[in-house]
N, C-alpha and C positions, 0 to 999 in steps of 0.2 A: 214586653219590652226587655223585660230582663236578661232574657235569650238572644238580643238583638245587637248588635254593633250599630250605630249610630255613627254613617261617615257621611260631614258636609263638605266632604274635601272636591268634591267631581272632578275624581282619579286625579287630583296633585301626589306626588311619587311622595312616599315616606319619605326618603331623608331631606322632604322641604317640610314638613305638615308642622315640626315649631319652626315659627318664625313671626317675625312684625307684621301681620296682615293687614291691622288694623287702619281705617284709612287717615283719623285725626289723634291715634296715640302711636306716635314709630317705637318709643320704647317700651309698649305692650309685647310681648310675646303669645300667641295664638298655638294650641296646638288641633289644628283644623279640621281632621276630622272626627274629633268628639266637641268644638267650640268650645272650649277649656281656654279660659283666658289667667294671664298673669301680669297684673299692671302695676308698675310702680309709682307712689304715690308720698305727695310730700306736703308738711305742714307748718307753717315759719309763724314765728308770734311778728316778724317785723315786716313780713310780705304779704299778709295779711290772709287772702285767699287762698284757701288747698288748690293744689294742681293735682291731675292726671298727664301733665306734661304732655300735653298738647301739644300738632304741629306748629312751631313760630322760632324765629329768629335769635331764641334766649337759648335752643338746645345747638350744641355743638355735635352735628351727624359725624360719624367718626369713620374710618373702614371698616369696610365689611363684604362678605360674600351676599350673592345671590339665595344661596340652600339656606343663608342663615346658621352656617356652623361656625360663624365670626360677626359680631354683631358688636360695634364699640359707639357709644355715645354718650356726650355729657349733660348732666341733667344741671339744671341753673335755677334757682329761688331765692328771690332779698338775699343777693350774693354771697351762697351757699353753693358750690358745686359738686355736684358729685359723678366721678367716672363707674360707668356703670358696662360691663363687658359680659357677653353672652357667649355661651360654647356649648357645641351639642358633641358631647363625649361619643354619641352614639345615635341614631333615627327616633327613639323612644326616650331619649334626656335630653336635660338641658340644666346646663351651672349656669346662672347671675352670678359675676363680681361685682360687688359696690366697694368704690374707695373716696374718701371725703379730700377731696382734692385741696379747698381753699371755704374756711368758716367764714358766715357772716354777721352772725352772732353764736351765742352762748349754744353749746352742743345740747342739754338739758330743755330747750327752745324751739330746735327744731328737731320735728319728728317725719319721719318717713318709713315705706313698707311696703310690701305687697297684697294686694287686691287680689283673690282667688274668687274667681265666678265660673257657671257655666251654664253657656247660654238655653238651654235647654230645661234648667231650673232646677235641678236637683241639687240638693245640699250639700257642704262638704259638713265635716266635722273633723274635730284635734282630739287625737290622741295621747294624752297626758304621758301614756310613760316612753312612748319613744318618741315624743316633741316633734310629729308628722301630722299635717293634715292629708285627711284622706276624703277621695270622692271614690264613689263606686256610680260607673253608669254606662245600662248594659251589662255585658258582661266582663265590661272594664274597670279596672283601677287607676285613679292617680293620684300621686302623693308629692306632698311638698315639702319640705322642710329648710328652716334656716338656721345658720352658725353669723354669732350666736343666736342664742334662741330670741324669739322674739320677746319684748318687754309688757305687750299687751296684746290680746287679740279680742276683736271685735266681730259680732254678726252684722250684717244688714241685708235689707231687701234686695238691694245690687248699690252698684260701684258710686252711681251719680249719691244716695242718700248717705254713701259714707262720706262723700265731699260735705253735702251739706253739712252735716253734725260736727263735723269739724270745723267747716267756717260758724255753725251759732251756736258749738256749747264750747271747742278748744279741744288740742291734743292730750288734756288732761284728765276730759270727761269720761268715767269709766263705767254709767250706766247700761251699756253697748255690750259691757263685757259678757261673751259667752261663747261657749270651746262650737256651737255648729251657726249653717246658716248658710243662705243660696247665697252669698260674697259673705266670704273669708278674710277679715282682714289682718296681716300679722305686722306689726306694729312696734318701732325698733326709736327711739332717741338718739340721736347722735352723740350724746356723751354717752350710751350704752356700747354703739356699735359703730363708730367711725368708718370702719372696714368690716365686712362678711360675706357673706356668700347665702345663695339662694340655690334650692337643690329641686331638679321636679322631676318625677320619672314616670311612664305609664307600663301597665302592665296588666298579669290576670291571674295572681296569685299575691296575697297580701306579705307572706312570709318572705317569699323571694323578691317583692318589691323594697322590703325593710331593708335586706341584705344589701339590695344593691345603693339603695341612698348611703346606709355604711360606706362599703366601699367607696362612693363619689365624693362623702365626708372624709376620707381619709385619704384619698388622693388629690383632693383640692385644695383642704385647710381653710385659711380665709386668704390667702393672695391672691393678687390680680393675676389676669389671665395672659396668654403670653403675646406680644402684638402679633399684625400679619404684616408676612413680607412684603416689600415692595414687590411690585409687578413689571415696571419702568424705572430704569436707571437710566443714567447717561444725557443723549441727544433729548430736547421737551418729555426730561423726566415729568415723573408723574400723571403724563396722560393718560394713558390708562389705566393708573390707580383711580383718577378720577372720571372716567366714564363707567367704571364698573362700582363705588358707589353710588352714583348719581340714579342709573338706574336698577341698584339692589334696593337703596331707602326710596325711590316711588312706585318699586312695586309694589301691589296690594292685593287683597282679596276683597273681590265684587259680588257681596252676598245676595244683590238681588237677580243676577245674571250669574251667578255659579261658574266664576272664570276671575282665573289670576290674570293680569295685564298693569303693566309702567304705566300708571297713570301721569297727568299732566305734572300738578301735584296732588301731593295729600291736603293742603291747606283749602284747594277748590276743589277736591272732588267733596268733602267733607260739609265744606261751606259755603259753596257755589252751585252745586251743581245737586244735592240732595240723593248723596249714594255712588252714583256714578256718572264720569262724564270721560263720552269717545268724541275728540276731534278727530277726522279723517286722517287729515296730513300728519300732526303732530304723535298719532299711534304709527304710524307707516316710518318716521323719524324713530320711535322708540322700538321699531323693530329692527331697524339697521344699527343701533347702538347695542341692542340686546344681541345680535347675531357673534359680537365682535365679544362678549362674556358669556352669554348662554344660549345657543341654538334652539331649543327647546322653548325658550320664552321667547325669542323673535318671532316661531308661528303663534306663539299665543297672541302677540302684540297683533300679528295679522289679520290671525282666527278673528279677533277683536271689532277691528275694521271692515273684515270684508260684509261679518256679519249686519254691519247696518245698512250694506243694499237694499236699496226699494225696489217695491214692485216696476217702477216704470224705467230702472235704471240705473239711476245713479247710487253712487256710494255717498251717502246721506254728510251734507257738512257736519253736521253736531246731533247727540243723541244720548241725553242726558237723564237724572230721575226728577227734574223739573219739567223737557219739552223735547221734542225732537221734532231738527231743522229739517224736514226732507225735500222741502222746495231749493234747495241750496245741496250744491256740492262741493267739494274743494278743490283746488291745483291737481289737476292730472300725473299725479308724481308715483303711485302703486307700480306702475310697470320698471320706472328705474329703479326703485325701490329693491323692489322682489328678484327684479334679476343679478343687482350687486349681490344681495343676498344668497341666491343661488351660485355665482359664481364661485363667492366664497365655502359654502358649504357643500356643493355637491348637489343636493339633492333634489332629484327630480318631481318628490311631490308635491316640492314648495309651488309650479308651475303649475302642477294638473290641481292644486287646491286654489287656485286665485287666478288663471286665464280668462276663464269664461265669465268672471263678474267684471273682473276689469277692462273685459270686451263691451260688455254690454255698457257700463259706466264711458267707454271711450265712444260707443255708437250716442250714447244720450245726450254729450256733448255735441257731436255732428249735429243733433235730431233739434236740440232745442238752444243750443249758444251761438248761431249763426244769423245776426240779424243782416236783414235786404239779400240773402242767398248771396252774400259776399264771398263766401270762402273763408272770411277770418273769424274767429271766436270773442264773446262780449262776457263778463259778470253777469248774470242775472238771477232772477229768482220764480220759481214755477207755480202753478196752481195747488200742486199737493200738501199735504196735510194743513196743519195749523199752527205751525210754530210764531213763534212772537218774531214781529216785523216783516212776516209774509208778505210779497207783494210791495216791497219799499227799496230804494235807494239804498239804505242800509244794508237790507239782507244782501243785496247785490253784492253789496263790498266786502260781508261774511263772507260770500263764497270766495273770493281771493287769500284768505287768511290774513292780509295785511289791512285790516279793518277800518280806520280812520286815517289811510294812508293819503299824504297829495297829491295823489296819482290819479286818485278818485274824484277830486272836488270839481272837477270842473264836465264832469260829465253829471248827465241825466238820467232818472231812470224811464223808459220807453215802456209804457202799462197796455201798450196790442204786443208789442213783441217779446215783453214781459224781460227785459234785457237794460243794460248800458247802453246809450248812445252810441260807443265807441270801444274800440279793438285794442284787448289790454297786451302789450308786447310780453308780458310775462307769460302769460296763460299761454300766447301763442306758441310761444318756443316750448314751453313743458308738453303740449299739445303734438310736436314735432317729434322731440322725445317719448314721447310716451306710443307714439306709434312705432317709434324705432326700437323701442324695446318689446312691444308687444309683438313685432315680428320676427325678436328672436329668439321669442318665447314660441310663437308658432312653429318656428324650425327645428327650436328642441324638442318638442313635442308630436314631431311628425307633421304637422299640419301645413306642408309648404304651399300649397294655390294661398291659402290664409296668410303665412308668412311675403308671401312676394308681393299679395297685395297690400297689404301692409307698409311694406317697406317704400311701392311704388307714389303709395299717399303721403308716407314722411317727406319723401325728395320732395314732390308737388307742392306740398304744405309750406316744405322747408324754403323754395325758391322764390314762395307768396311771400311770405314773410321778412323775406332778405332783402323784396322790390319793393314791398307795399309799408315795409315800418320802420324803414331805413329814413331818417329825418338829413337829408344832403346838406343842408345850410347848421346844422348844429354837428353833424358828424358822428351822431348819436344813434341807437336803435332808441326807438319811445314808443308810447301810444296815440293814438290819437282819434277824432272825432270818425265816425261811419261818414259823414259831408267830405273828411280829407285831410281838414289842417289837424298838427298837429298838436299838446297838449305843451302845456311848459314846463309840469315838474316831472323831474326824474329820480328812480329809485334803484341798487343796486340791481332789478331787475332789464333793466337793459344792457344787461350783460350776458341775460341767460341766454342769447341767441349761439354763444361759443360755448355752451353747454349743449345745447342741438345741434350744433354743426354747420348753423345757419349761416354766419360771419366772416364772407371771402378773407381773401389775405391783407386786402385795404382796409375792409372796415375794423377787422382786428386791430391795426397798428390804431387804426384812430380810439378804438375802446379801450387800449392799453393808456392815450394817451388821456383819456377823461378817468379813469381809475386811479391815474398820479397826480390828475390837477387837482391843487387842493383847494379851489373851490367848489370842486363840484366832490370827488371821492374818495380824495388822497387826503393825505396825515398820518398819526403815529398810532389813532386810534382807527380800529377796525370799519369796514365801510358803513356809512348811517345811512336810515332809510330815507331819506331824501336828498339833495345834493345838497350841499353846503352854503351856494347863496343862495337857495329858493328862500323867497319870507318865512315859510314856517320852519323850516329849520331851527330856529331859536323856541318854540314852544317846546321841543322835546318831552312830549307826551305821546306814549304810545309808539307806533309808525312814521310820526313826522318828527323825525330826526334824531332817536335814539338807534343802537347798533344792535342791530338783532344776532344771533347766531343760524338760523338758517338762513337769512342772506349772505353772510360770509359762507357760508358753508356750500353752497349751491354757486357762489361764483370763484371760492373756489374749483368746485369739481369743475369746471367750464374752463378756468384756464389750464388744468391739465391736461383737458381734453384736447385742446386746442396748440399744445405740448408748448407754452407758455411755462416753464418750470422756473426757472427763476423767479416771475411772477407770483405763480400760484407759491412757493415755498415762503417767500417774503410776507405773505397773507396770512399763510398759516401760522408764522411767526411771531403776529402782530396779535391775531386773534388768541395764539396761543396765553401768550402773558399777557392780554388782556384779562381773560380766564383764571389765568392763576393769579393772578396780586386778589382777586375775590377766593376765589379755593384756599390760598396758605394761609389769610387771613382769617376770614370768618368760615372758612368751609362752606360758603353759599353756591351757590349754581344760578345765577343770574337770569331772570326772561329775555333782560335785554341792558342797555349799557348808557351813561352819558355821552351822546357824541362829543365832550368836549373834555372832560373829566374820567373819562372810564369810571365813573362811581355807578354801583347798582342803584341808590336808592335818590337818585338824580328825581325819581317822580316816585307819588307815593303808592300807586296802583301796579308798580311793578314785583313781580312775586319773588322769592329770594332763593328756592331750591325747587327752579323748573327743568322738567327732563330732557327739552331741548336742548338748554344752555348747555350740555357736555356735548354738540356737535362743533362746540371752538376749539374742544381742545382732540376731538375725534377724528379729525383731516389730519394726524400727524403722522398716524402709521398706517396703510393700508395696503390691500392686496391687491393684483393684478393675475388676470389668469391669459397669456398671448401663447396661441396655435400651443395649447397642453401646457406648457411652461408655466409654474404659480411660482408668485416673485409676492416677495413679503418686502414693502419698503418703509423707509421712515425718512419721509419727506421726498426727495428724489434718490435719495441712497437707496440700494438694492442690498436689505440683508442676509435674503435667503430663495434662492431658487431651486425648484424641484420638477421634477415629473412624473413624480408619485399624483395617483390619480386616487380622487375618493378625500375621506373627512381629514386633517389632521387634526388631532385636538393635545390640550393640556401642552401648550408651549410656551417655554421658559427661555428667553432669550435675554441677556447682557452681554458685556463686553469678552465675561470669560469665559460663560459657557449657554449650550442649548441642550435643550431637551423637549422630545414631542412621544406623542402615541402616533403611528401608523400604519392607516390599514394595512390586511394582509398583502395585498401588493405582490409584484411577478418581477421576472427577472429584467434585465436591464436598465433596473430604477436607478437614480441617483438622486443626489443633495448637495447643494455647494453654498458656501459662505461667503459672497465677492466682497464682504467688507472686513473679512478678519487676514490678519499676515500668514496663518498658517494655522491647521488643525493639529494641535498634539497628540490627543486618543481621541478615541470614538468607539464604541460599541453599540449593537444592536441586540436585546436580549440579551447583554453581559454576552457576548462574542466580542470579541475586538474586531474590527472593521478597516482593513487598509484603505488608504488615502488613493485615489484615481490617477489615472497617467495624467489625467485630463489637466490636473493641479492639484496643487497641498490644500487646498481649501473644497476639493470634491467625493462626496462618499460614495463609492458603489454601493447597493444593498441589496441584501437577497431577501428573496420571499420568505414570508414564515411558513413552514413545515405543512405546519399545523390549518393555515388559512386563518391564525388567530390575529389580533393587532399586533403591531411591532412596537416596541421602546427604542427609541434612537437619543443616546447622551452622547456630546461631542462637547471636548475641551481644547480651549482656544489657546494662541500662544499670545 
């Protein structure tokens, strides 16, 4: 072994390998592929129990990047705060800042410090004269060190027994003390060290790793570290500040499936779900938010998903290290998913890696959700595996994602047809959708007899559903029984008919006009999932009648579609600061909302930093790609159009200035700003760049030479 590099990373890129893997310690740092962990650890005489600062509601998640080379969060004990900020100077280091924000008792009281283990078991041990701990494993090195030095260091077994001894002998006991040991603990008083710094580096030379902790000690000192810039100013600042940490603190590292992926959250996959847990839909969500910060994590989020296809089909509802649901599938939503996704980034393998599963997942719906060969689609549940509630009314309603919603109560479950009684209008329309996109996925991929037929079954589908779930006497799209009549509660899903396209130009005016009545789905707060006079609307538990974000989010997309803008932007507005009065406040990310209070914690099962919850504040800036043309808006503003073809990435847009990388690109490209008065400069690889006949606000550009990327800066007037 000693010859041997030891990587549990499965090909994650160096400049992510430190980072917060960890799935129930976020202020852990991981450097993954040697499982070298670095946890920070805290001990209160008046809060009684040590923490590892565990996922929960007392740590304040702060900005941060995805790679992890901006990681800020506050750590809270028997109100004690401490700001703790992470930076990776480099792919191979990483500084902690610790700053004691606000005391809650006596500094000499409370003690805190870092945990060095590795999970592989080999020992570190401290080196007396130059105050580093050092591991050697393989033919690796890493070293730690902190400013100041620590006040005491401790060996133990691992991390969980140094909690113990701390809660049954006290941060005073110095039995423990000794310079090695598989967990390292360095161990600092708050009256020693109010503020310091934590230095880690890997290498494969011991003298040159000395050097460099030097230098990191003598460029860091003990202050904090510098913030990170806003992302969003201006029009629903802050959104994508907060959709890019929402999903940097829920990605993780899935050690028994060897794959990074945006988990739901850290609190359930940890504590719920026993290691890891894939909702279908809700990873398909966490790849369109990931796409819009890191393309590379969006396929992972996929990779994630597609993988739990069964053999007979489907894309598996849930699939977890407790059970996995594969009698159940979820909402048909992969194919709009993947092709936003594709639109925005270009790339054609995101098609050729997920067409054919989400063919056969779209056939297995035809094959086994069609009860009485009606043509319409039911909830049900299949004969496969053994997940817990197989074969029940329940699981039926799992496979909807809206799980105890009143949409459901009043159906049966059918144990020959293995189905709902009754044809869920949500399913249906996503079902419309999801062929309309998978035919234009068969287009881009060459495959047009596939694509046409496709497309000819969306219309077909689309025209059943327009006749057959159209409720005349309510004015409503709904569900209803496979006998005919139809159900009585409604949920923002009878809206998603103007997400398929299903919704002539009458029943539109009539769904605009139950979207503002506020008994049924108007107010100030965001839409609830049920209408507002149904009886359970006042339980607000779960689905019946709190305010989800992928129901706003999805009926959103539906009145854009349906070029409703006024509409949809007035949605996004509402949803928006819903979102944020929890974001500026508690930096939480809500599951879901009081319909009546916008308060998160309206019921006590609902989670406080779910990866969903940033699709409220994610419909505020998006992309459009029409006959070539890519249009970057925010809201119905148009702030950037192009016809540069291929990725653009790394862009920096406010009121004063932009900046992008673009591909190498060919002549007769341009760029234009229709929301700014006028461009002052602009260059392209530091060339200056004249402004087009076309308008002061359009850039001609030329190819790069080279066939290399382009840098385009542009300053506004």
């Amino acid at each position: 072994m000693s010859g041997t590099v030891i990587d549990r990373s499965a090909g994650v890129p160096i400049d992510r390998a430190w980072n917060s893997w960890s799935q129930d310690r976020p202020a852990e740092f991981v450097f993954l592929p040697l499982g070298v962990s670095v946890t920070p650890f805290a001990s209160s005489s008046k809060a009684g129990p040590a923490t590892l600062f565990a996922m929960s509601p007392s740590l304040r998640l702060g900005p941060r990047t995805v790679d992890g080379d901006h990681v800020d969060v506050e750590l809270e004990l028997g109100g004690t705060a401490i700001a703790l900020s992470y930076r990776k100077p480099d792919p191979f280091s990483l500084c902690g800042y610790w700053k004691t924000v606000r005391s809650g008792e006596w500094g000499a009281r409370f003690w805190m410090g870092f945990a060095l283990h590795c999970e592989s078991g080999e020992e570190w041990s401290w080196d007396e004269e130059t105050e580093t701990a050092m591991l050697k494993i393989g033919p690796r090195l890493v070293a730690v060190r902190c400013l100041p030095a620590p006040v005491l260091i401790t060996g133990h077994p691992d991390t969980e027994a140094m909690v113990r001894e701390l809660d049954e002998r006290g941060y005073s006991y110095a039995g423990s003390r000794r310079n090695s040991g598989r967990t390292l603990a360095l161990r600092f008083s708050l009256e020693a060290a109010a503020d310091g710094c934590m230095l880690a580096a890997v290498g494969d030379d011991k003298t040159d790793l000395i050097k460099k902790l030097d230098a990191m000690a003598a460029e860091a000192g003990s202050g904090n570290a510098d913030p990170l810039p806003p992302m969003h100013t201006g029009s629903f600042e802050g959104a994508f500040d907060a959709v890019r940490d929402t999903v940097a603190w829920n990605t993780i590292w899935d050690g028994i499936n060897h794959r990074r992926h945006t988990c739901l959250s850290r609190s359930w996959s940890s504590q719920k779900f026993n290691g890891f847990g894939i909702w279908a839909i809700d990873l398909l969500y966490h790849a369109a938010l990931g796409a819009s910060v890191d393309p590379e994590l969006a396929r992972e989020n996929l990779s994630a998903v597609l993988a739990s296809a069964t053999p007979q089909g489907n894309v598996a509802c849930r699939t977890t290290g407790n059970d996995a649901w594969l009698d159940r599938g979820h909402p048909p939503l992969g194919g709009f998913i993947i092709w936003s996704i594709y639109l925005r980034l270009q790339d054609r393998s995101l098609l050729t890696a997920a067409f054919d599963t989400l063919m056969r997942n779209f056939d297995w719906w035809r094959r086994n959700r069609m009860p009485n060969d009606a043509g319409l689609l039911s909830y049900g549940s299949s004969t496969a595996g053994d997940g817990i509630y197989k074969g029940t009314k329940f699981a039926a309603k799992n496979e909807s994602s809206m799980d105890n919603s009143p949409v459901h109560d009043e159906f049966e479950f059918d144990k020959d047809r293995r189905t709902l009684n009754g044809f869920d209008v949500g399913l249906n329309s996503l079902f419309v959708l999801e062929a309309e996109m998978l035919s234009n996925m068969a287009r881009a991929l060459g495959r047009v007899e596939q694509a046409e037929k496709l497309a000819a079954f969306a219309e077909e589908h689309r025209q059943r559903v327009r006749r057959e779930l159209w409720d005349e006497k309510r004015k409503i799209f709904a569900s209803r029984f496979c006998s005919g009549a139809f159900i009585t509660s409604l949920a923002p899903t009878s809206f998603y008919p103007l997400l398929a396209g299903i919704a002539d130009e009458e029943q539109s005016r009539h769904l605009l006009t139950a979207l503002n009545d506020e008994t049924l789905f108007g107010g100030a707060i965001g839409l609830p999932s049920v209408h507002r006079s149904h009886p359970t609307y006042r339980e607000n538990v779960y689905w019946r009648g709190p305010v989800w974000p992928p129901l706003n989010y999805l009926v959103w997309q539906g009145l854009r579609r349906s070029g409703y803008l006024d509409q949809a932007r007035g949605l996004a507005e509402r949803s928006y600061r819903l979102f944020m009065e929890a974001w500026r406040g508690s930096r939480s990310v809500p599951e879901n909302y009081d319909p009546e209070t916008g308060w998160r914690d309206g019921q006590a099962d609902t989670d406080w930093f779910y990866s969903w919850g940033a699709l409220m504040p994610a419909g505020t800036i998006t992309t459009r790609v029409v006959d070539g043309i890519l249009c970057l808006h925010r809201g119905e503003q148009i702030l950037m159009r192009t016809n540069v073809a291929g990725r653009i990435t790394h862009i920096t847009l406010d009121d004063a200035h932009f900046s992008a990388v673009l591909p190498a690109g060919s002549e007769g490209e341009w760029i234009e700003f229709p929301a700014q008065r006028d461009v002052l400069t602009a260059s392209l690889d530091g060339r200056p760049l004249e402004r087009s006949d076309s308008g002061h606000c359009r850039l001609g550009l030329a190819a790069a030479p080279s066939g290399k990327t382009r840098r385009l800066v542009a300053v506004f007037a």
